[in-house]
C-alpha positions in Angstrom: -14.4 -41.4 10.0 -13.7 -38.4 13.0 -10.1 -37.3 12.6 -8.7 -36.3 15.7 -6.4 -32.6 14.9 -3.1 -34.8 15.5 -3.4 -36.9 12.5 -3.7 -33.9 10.6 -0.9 -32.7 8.6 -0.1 -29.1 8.1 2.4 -29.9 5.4 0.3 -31.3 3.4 -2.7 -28.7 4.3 0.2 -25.9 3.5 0.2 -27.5 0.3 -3.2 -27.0 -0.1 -3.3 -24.0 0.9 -1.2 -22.9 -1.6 -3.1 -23.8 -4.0 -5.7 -22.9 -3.5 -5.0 -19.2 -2.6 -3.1 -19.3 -6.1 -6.0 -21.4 -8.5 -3.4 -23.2 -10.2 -1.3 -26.1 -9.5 1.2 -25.9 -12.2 2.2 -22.3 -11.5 1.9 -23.2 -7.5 4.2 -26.4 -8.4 6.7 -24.2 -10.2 6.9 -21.0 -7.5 7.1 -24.0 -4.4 9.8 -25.6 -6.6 8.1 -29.2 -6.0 7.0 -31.6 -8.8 3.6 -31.1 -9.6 2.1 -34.9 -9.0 4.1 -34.4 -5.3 1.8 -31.6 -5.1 -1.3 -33.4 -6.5 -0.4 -36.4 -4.6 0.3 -34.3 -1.0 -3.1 -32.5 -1.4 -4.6 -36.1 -2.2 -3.6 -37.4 1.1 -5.0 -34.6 3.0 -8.4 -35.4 1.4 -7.9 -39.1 2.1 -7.1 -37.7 6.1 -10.2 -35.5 5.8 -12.4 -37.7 4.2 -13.7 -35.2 1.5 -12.6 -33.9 -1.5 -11.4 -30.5 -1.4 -10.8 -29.7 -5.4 -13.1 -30.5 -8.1 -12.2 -29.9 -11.9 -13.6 -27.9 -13.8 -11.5 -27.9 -17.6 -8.4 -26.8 -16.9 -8.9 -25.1 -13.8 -9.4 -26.5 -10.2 -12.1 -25.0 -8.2 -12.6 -25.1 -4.4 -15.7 -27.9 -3.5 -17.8 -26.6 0.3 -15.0 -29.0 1.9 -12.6 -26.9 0.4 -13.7 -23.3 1.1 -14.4 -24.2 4.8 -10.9 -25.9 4.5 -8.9 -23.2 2.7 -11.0 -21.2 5.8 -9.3 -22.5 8.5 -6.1 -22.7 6.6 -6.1 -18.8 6.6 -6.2 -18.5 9.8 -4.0 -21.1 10.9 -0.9 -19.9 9.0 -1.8 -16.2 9.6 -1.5 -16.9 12.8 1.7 -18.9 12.6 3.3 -16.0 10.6 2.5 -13.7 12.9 3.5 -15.8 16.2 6.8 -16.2 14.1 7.1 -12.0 13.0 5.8 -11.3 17.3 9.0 -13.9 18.3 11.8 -12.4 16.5 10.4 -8.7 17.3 10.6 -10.1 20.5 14.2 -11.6 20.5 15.7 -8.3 18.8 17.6 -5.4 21.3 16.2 -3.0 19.0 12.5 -2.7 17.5 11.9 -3.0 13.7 9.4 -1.1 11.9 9.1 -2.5 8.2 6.9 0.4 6.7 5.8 -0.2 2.8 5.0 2.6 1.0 3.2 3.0 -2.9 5.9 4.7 -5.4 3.2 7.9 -5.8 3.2 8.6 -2.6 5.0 11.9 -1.7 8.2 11.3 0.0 7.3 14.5 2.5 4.5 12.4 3.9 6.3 9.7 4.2 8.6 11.6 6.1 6.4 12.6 8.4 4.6 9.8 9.1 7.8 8.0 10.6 9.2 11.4 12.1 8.6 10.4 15.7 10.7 7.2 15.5 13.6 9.0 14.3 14.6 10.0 17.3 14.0 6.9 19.3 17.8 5.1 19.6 17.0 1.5 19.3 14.5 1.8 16.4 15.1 0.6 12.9 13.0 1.3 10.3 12.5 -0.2 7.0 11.0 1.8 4.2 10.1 -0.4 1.0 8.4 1.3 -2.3 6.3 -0.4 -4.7 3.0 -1.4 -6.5 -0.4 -1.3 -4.2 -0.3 -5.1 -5.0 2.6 -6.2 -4.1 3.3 -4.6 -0.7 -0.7 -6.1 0.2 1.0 -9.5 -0.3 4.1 -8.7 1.9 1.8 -7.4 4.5 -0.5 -10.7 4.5 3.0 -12.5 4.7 4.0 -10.3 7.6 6.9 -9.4 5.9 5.8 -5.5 6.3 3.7 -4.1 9.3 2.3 -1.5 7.5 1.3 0.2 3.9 0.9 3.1 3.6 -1.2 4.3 -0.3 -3.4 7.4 -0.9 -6.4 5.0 -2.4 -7.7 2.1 -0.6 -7.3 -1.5 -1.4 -10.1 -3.4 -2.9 -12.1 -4.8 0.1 -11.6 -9.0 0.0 -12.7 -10.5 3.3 -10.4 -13.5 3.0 -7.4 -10.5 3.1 -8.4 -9.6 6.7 -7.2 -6.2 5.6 -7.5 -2.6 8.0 -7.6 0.7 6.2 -8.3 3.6 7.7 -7.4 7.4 6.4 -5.1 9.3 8.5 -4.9 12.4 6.5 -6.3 14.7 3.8 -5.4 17.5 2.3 -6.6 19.9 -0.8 -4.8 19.9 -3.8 -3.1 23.1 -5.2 -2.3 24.5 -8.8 1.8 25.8 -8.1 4.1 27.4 -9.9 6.3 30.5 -10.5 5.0 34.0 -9.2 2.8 35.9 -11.7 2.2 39.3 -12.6 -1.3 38.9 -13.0 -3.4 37.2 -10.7 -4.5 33.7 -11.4 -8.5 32.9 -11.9 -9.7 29.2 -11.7 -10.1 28.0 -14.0 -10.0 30.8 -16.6 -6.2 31.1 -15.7 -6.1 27.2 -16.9 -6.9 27.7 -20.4 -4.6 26.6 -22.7 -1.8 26.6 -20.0 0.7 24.1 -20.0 0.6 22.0 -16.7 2.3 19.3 -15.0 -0.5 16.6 -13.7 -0.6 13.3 -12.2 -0.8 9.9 -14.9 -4.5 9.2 -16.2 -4.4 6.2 -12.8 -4.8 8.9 -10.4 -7.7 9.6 -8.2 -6.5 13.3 -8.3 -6.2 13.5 -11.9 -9.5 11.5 -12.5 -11.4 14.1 -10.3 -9.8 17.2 -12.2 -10.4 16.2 -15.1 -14.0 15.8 -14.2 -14.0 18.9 -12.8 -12.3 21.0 -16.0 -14.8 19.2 -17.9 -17.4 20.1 -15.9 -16.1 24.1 -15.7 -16.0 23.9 -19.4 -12.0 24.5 -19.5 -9.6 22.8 -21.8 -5.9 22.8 -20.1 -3.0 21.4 -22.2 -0.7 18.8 -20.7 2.8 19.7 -20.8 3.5 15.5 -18.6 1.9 13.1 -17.1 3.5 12.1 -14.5 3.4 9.2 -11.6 5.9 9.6 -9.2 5.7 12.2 -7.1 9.1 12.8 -6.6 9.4 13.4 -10.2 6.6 15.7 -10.2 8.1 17.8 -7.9 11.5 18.4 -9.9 9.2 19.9 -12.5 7.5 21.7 -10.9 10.2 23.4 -9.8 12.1 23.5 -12.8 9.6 23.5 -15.9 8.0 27.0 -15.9 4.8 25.2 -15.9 1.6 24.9 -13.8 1.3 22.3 -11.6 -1.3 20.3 -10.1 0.3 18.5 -7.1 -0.5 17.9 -3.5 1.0 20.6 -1.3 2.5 18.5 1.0 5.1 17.3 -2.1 6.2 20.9 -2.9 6.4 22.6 0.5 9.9 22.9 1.0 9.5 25.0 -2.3 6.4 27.1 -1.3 8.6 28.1 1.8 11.4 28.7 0.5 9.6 30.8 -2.2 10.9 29.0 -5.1 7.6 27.7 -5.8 4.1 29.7 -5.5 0.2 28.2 -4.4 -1.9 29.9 -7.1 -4.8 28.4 -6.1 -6.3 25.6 -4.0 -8.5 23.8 -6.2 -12.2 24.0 -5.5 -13.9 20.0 -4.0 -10.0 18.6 -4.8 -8.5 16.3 -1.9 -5.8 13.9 -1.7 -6.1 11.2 1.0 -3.5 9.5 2.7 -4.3 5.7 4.2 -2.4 3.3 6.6 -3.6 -0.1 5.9 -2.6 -3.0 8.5 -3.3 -6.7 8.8 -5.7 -8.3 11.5 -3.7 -9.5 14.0 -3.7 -10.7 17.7 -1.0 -8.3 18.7 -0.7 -5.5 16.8 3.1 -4.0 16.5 3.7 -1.6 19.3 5.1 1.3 17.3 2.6 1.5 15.0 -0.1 2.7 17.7 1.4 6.3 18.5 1.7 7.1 14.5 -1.6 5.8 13.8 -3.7 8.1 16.3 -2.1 11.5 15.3 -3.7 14.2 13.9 -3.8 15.0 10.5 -2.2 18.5 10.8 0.8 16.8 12.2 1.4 14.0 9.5 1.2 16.9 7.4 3.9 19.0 8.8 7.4 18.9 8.5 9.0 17.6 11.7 12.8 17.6 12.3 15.2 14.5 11.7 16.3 12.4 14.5 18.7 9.1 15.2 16.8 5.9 14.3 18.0 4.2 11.3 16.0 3.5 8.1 16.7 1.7 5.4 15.0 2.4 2.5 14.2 -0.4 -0.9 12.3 0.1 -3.8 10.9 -3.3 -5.5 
């Protein structure tokens, strides 16, 4: 039987799209707040317009037949492209331009800063600054409900995520803390110190770690710590050594309340803007994309745009 594209559904291939994105019928049932034989009985209609099965069962689990991965194919790009006609529309329709910028909660707040600097003067720009887990702001940008994420590791490559990452800055990473009288060796000056480091899920922690190991030096770990911001209260007020980006600390190395001991030897922290495929990229995001690194790293003055800023 040829099925001509009008007597296809999209509600009921939304319905399996859902699904089959999610592996589960029950929890998809539950999160689309349908009954699940309406589900099971939508998704059977599709098959009976397509003339193929799309699901086959295997124990508990459904699992995608070749019908169904070149389906759930198509169905990618079809709703993709419907949520980002939809997200280009009201851009469109709005006097003022809307940045929604997602950012992971480790990332330092100064670079964040700077990487939206240049829109903060602009008068009818609003941005929208959202923290959270890697995870979750990758789903928000798929769903178009953020333009942009910005992390300091990339995401796991998936092609069916039609995900863009590229690194827009790196910097070394420093050992601060209060002036000394002596002068500080790495890493003979680490041993047995107390320092302030990132939480055992950091790339920078993993790496110096490696490296200490490697030098044959044992440090002692006053805190572990995850959130930058956090990090950089300590570091200003613990008396301890800390290993931290410069970037989050450089109010305090100017000011003087803070000094760079050293900058740690093969020791880099990368920043990364990761974006969505799409036909028509967002127009603001082109000018802070191509700058160069030396400026994202810099503090720039505040301007007039608005931001409002959520943490999830």
């Amino acid at each position: 039987m040829i099925v001509s594209v009008e007597q296809v559904n999209f509600h009921h291939l939304r319905y399996f799209w859902a699904v089959a994105r999610d592996g589960n019928l029950t929890r998809t049932a539950a999160r689309l707040r349908v009954a699940q034989s309406a589900l099971s009985a939508q998704i059977r209609l599709l098959e009976d317009q397509l003339g193929e099965a799309l699901f086959a069962r295997e124990g508990r689990r459904l699992a995608l037949t070749e019908a169904g991965t070149i389906a759930l194919a198509y169905a990618d790009e079809i709703f993709t492209a419907g949520g980002e006609l939809v997200a280009t529309l009201a851009r469109g329709r709005r006097r003022e331009q809307v940045l929604r910028v997602g950012a992971v909660a480790t990332l330092s707040r100064n670079f964040q800063e700077s990487f939206i600097t240049p829109l903060l003067a602009e008068p009818d720009v609003r941005l929208c600054l959202e923290a959270g887990a890697l995870d979750d702001l990758l789903v928000r940008l798929q769903a178009h409900a953020l333009d942009v994420v910005l992390a300091n590791r990339p995401p796991v490559r998936e092609p069916e995520r039609r995900l863009r990452c590229r690194r827009i800055a790196h910097q070394p990473v420093s050992i601060v803390g209060a002036r000394r009288r002596k002068a500080f060796r790495f890493p003979a000056s680490l041993a047995n110190e107390p320092m302030i480091v990132p939480g055992p899920e950091s790339d920078i922690r993993s790496a110096f770690d490696a490296l200490c190991e490697q030098r044959g030096v044992r440090v002692r770990v006053l805190a572990e710590v995850d959130d930058m911001a956090t990090m950089r209260l300590l570091a200003r007020d613990a008396h301890a050594l800390t290993l931290v980006p410069s970037v989050v600390v450089r109010d305090e190395l100017r000011s003087g309340v803070l000094h760079e001991h050293c900058v740690v030897p093969e020791l880099f922290e990368s920043f990364y803007a990761i974006t969505i495929a799409r036909t028509f990229p967002h127009p603001l995001l082109r000018s802070l994309l191509v700058r160069d690194e030396d400026e994202l790293l810099a503090m720039a003055p505040r301007g007039r745009a608005r931001a409002v800023s959520r943490r999830r």
